[in-house]
C-alpha positions in Angstrom: 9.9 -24.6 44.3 7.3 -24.8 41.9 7.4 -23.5 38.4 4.8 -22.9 35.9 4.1 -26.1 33.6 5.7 -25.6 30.4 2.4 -27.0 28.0 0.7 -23.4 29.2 0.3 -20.7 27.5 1.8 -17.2 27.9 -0.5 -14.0 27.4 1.6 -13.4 24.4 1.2 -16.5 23.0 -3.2 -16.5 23.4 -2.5 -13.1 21.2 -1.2 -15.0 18.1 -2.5 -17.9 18.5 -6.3 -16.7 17.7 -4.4 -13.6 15.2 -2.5 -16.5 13.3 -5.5 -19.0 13.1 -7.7 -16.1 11.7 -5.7 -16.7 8.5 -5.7 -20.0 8.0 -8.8 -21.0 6.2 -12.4 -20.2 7.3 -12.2 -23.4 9.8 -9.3 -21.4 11.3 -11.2 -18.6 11.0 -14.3 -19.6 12.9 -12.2 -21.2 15.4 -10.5 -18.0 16.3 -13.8 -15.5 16.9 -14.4 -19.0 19.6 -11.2 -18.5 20.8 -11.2 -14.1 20.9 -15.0 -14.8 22.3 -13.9 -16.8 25.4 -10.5 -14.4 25.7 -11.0 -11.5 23.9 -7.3 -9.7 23.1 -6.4 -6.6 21.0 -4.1 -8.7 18.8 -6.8 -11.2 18.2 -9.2 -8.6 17.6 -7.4 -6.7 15.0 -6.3 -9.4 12.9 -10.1 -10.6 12.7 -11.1 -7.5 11.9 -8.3 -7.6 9.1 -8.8 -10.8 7.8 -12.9 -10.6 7.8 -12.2 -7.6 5.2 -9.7 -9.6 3.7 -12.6 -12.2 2.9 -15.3 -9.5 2.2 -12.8 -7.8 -0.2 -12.3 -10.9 -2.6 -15.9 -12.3 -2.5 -16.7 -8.9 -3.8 -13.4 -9.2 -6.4 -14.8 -12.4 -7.2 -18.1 -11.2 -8.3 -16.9 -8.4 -10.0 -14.6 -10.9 -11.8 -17.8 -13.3 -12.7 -19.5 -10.3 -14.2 -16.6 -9.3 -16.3 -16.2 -12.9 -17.1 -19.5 -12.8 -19.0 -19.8 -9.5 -21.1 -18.2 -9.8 -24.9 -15.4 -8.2 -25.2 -14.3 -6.6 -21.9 -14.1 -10.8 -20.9 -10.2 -10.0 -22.4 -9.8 -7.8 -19.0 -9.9 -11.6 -17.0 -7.1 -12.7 -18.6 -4.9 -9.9 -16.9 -7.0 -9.0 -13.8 -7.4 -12.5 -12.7 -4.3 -13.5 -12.3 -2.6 -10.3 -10.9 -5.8 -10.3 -8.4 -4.9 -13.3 -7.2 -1.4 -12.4 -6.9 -2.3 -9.6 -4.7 -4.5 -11.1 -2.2 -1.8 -13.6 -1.9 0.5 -10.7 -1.1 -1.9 -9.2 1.4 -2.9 -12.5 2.7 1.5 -13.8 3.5 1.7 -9.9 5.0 -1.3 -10.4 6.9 -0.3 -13.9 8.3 3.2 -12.6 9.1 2.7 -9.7 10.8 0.3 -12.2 12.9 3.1 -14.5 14.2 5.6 -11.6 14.9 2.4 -10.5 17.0 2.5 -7.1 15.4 -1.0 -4.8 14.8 0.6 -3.8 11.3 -2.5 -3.7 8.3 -2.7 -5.3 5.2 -1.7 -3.2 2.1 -4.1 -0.7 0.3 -7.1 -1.5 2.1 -5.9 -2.5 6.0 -6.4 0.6 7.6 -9.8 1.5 5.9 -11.0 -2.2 7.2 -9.9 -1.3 10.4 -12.1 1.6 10.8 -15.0 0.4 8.5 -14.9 -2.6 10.9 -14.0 -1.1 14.2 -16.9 -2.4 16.1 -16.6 -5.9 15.5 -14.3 -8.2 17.6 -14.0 -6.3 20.8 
């Protein structure tokens, strides 16, 4: 009787494995389009699409926070929107991670479904 070796790798398991390394820093990140390019999955594909709009959307917070940062004044607005920007992507990010190991296709907050479609050609 032979039986599969238990070190491989169910289907299942090559979905969340490149979806949950998406979110763990750009290494990881990098390291699952590898993966999803040599095994491309629809599980894998939607959480790179989610988290490369995840990374778009707070380089472009970050920049609009710099800006702020600098002009007299409006520099008071950092003090708040820093820290509760931060807090949210957190929130998206923890979402985003653990709808990844359940192996679910659910979006981040706010912005997941428009990164979907704004991003629906990448990752195939």
């Amino acid at each position: 009787m032979t039986t599969e070796s238990s070190t491989s790798l169910s289907p299942a398991t090559e979905d969340r494995t490149v979806a949950i390394l998406s979110y763990l820093t750009i290494i990881g990140f990098v390291v699952a389009i590898v993966l999803h390019s040599t095994k491309p999955t629809r599980l894998g594909a939607f959480h790179l699409r989610q988290m490369l709009g995840f990374i778009i959307a707070a380089v472009a917070f970050w920049v609009i926070f710099m800006v702020i940062a600098f002009i007299p004044f409006v520099n008071l607005l950092t003090i708040v929107l820093g820290p509760l920007g931060g807090l949210a992507f957190l929130v998206f990010w923890i979402i985003g991670l653990i709808s990844a190991i359940k192996g679910e296709n659910k979006p981040m907050p706010l912005v997941g479904e428009q990164i979907q479609s704004m991003l629906a050609n990448t990752f195939k």
